[in-house]
Steps between C-alpha positions, in 0.01 A plus 500: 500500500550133394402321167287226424399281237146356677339660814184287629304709737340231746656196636146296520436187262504713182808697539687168609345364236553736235873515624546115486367528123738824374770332613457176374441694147855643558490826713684481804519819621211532680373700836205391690400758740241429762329711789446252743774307736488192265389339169199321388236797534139337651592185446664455831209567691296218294557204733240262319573279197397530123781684373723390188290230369537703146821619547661258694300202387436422925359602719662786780426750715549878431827524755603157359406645127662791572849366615528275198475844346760676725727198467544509119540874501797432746663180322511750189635775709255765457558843696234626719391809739318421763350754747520743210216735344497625202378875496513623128577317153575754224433440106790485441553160764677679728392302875501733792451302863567535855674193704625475849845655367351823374364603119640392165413467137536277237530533132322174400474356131205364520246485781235250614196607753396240737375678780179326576168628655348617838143393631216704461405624897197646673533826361510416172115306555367824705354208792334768731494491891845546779833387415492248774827291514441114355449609119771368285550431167567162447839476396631684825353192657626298305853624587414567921424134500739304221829703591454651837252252677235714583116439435313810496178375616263266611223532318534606153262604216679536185424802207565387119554107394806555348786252551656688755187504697400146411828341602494759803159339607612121500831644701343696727289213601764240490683722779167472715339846401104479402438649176147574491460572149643630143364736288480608156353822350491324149216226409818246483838412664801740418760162592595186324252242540736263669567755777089533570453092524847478652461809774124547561302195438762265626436700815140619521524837429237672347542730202277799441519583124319817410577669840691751660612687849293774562600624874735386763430521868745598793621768568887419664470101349302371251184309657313433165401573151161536298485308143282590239387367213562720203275536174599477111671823579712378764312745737412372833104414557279662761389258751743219395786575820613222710734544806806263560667534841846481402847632686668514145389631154809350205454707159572309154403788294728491252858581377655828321853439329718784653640716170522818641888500339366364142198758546780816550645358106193654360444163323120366414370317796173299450169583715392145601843342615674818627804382276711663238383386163741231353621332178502172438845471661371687817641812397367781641534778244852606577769336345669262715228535765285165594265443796368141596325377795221606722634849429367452123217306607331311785562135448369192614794247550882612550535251197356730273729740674788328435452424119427867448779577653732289335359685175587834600849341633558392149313809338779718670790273420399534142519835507812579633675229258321577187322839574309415201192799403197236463351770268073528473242426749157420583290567758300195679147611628267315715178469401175375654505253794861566547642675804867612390730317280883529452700599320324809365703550203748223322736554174400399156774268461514309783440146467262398779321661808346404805208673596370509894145612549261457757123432414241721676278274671478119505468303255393107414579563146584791285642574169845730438482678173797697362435788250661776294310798368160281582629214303516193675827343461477179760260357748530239735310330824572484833359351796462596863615856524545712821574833605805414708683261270709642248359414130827429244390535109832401343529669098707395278684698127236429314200696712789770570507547112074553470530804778500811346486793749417331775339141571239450760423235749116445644340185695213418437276284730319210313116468608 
C-alpha cells in the first residue's frame, strides 16, 4: 500500500482542473488516476471550436482545451495513472484499482471524484422493433468519426437535441452524410441556443419538437424509423407516424454521471442529477471526499466544468492544511419551476455560495425568490431562461444569516 495526500479519480477537464487548483493552493502530493490510455476525458473527441472562452478568455477546441489542461498539470509535475481503474474506495479513503502492472491500494488523505458520465442508450428509452446494426448513441459517433475517421452512416436521423446531437448533426453533414431530421420529445430544444442556429438552421435541418421514435425498421441494418408526435404527456399520438428512410438512427438522450463508487459510501445521492448531495465546497458528505464535474452534474460548457473544479481543488487543499470542522448546516431545496439546484446543503458560516439550478421550461422572463420557513428573504429578475443553461443565483452573508433550517429557491415565470 502507498500513501497519499490527494487522489483525483478521472483525468478529464475537472480532475486536471481540480489538480491544477490543489496544487496551486499548496498540496503537491497529488495522484491522478485515469481509466483510459490518456488525459483529457471527452474532450478529445470534440474537434469543433467554442471551448475556453470563460475559462481561457479564447476561444479553443476541446483537444486544444484539453492540452492546455494536460500541459499545466505537467509543468507543475502532477503524478498520474493512466490505463488504471479504480474498483473500490473505502470510508476510510483507502483507493483500491487495477493497472496494467497488477492491483494496489492507496491510503489517500483526501479524495476528489471526477469520473464523469455515460450516455443514456436504446435500452434505457425502451424504442421497440430489431436490433438492426446502424443505432448509435451519439457520442460513439462522435468518437468513430473525430478520432478514428469513420462515419457511421449516410443518412442520419438524429434522437434528442442535445448538444451532442446538435453539434453531431452539423458534423455529420459537414463530412457529406444527409441528416434527415432531429428530434425532440420535449415542446423545446434540450441544447444551447447557439448550437441550434449554429448546427441546424445554418444547414437546413428540420427540428421536430414534441416528437419521438416510435419503431425502427430492418431487420440485419437499419432501413428507417417512424416519428411521432407525442401529447402533453409525452405519449406518442395515434395516427400522427411518419416514416424516414434512414441507414443510421444517432441517440442524444441524455447523460448519467457514473457514481457507482460514491453510491457503495452509503452517502445521500440526489434523484434528479444522479449525484451525491454536496456542500457548498462540493463535499460530498464524507470528510475529505469532493466530486465535481459531469459526475455531480450534467453541464453545459467545460468552463463551468473547470471553475467547479477548481473549487473542489481548493475545497480539498483546505482541508488537508487546515482540516477545519465548518460546524452547522442547512439544507438548500428547490422549489417550483426549478429542476435541481446545487449544493443541497451549505454551512452557516460560510461567507458566500454559488448556487447552480436549472429552470424547468423556458422562460422570457421569470422571477427567483429565496425563502426561509415561508418568509421571503430576497427576490430578483431574470431574463431569458432555458432548460439547458445552467442558472447561477450568487448569495451573499447577509441572506446566509436570514436562513433558518433551510432556505428555498423557486422561479417564477412572469405573465
Amino acid at each position: 500500500m502507498s500513501y497519499r495526500d490527494l487522489v483525483i479519480i478521472g483525468g478529464g477537464s475537472a480532475g486536471l482542473n481540480a489538480a491544477i487548483s490543489a496544487y496551486e493552493k499548496g498540496i503537491h502530493d497529488i495522484l491522478i488516476i485515469e481509466q483510459s490510455n490518456k488525459l483529457g476525458g471527452i474532450l478529445n473527441q470534440c474537434i469543433h471550436n467554442g471551448f475556453g472562452l470563460h475559462w481561457f478568455k479564447e476561444e479553443l477546441t476541446g483537444p486544444a482545451f484539453a492540452q492546455k489542461c494536460i500541459d499545466k498539470a505537467d509543468e507543475l509535475g502532477i503524478d498520474y495513472l493512466l490505463n488504471t481503474t479504480v474498483i473500490n474506495v473505502t470510508k476510510d479513503s483507502k483507493v483500491e484499482y487495477l493497472s496494467p502492472e497488477g492491483s494496489d491500494i492507496i491510503q489517500a488523505k483526501s479524495i476528489i471524484f471526477s469520473v464523469g458520465c455515460y450516455e443514456r442508450n436504446r435500452g434505457a428509452i425502451s424504442i421497440p422493433g430489431y436490433r438492426p446494426k446502424g443505432i448509435y448513441t451519439a457520442g460513439s459517433a462522435q468518437k468513430y468519426l473525430n478520432e478514428e475517421g469513420f462515419l457511421v452512416g449516410k443518412k442520419v436521423f438524429i434522437l434528442g437535441s442535445g448538444d451532442i446531437g446538435l453539434i453531431m448533426a452539423r458534423r455529420m453533414t459537414l463530412e457529406g452524410a444527409k441528416v434527415v431530421g432531429v428530434a425532440e420529445l420535449m415542446p423545446y430544444s434540450n441544447g444551447l441556443k447557439r448550437n441550434i442556429v449554429q448546427c441546424l438552421h445554418d444547414y437546413d435541418i428540420p427540428l421536430y419538437l414534441s416528437h419521438t421514435v416510435t419503431n425502427v425498421f430492418g431487420k440485419n441494418t437499419l432501413e428507417g424509423i417512424e416519428l411521432s408526435e407525442v401529447d402533453d404527456t409525452l405519449s406518442p399520438i395515434a395516427g400522427t407516424e411518419k416514416r424516414f428512410d434512414v441507414d443510421t438512427l444517432l441517440l442524444s438522450v441524455g447523460l448519467i454521471p457514473e457514481n457507482s463508487l460514491i453510491e457503495s459510501l452509503g452517502v445521500e445521492m440526489d434523484p434528479i442529477t444522479k449525484g451525491p448531495k454536496v456542500d457548498e465546497s462540493m463535499q460530498i458528505g464524507i470528510d475529505g471526499m469532493f466530486a465535481c464535474g459531469n459526475g455531480l452534474h450534467v453541464h453545459d460548457l467545460v468552463d463551468f466544468v473547470a471553475k467547479e473544479a477548481a473549487l473542489a481543488g481548493t475545497s480539498a487543499a483546505d482541508f488537508l492544511l487546515n482540516s477545519d470542522i465548518k460546524g452547522e448546516t442547512f439544507d438548500i431545496v428547490k422549489g417550483e419551476g426549478i429542476g435541481y439546484i446545487l449544493p443541497q446543503r451549505a454551512h452557516v458560516k460560510t461567507k458566500s455560495i454559488e448556487l447552480k439550478t436549472r429552470v424547468r421550461k423556458p422562460m422570457s422572463k421569470a422571477t427567483i425568490y429565496l425563502k426561509s420557513n415561508g418568509e421571503l428573504i430576497k427576490q430578483m429578475v431574470k431574463v431569458n431562461l432555458f432548460p439547458a443553461e445552467m442558472l447561477d443565483i450568487n448569495i451573499n452573508e447577509d441572506i446566509i444569516s436570514k436562513v433558518n433550517g433551510k432556505l428555498e429557491v423557486s422561479v417564477v415565470e412572469n405573465v
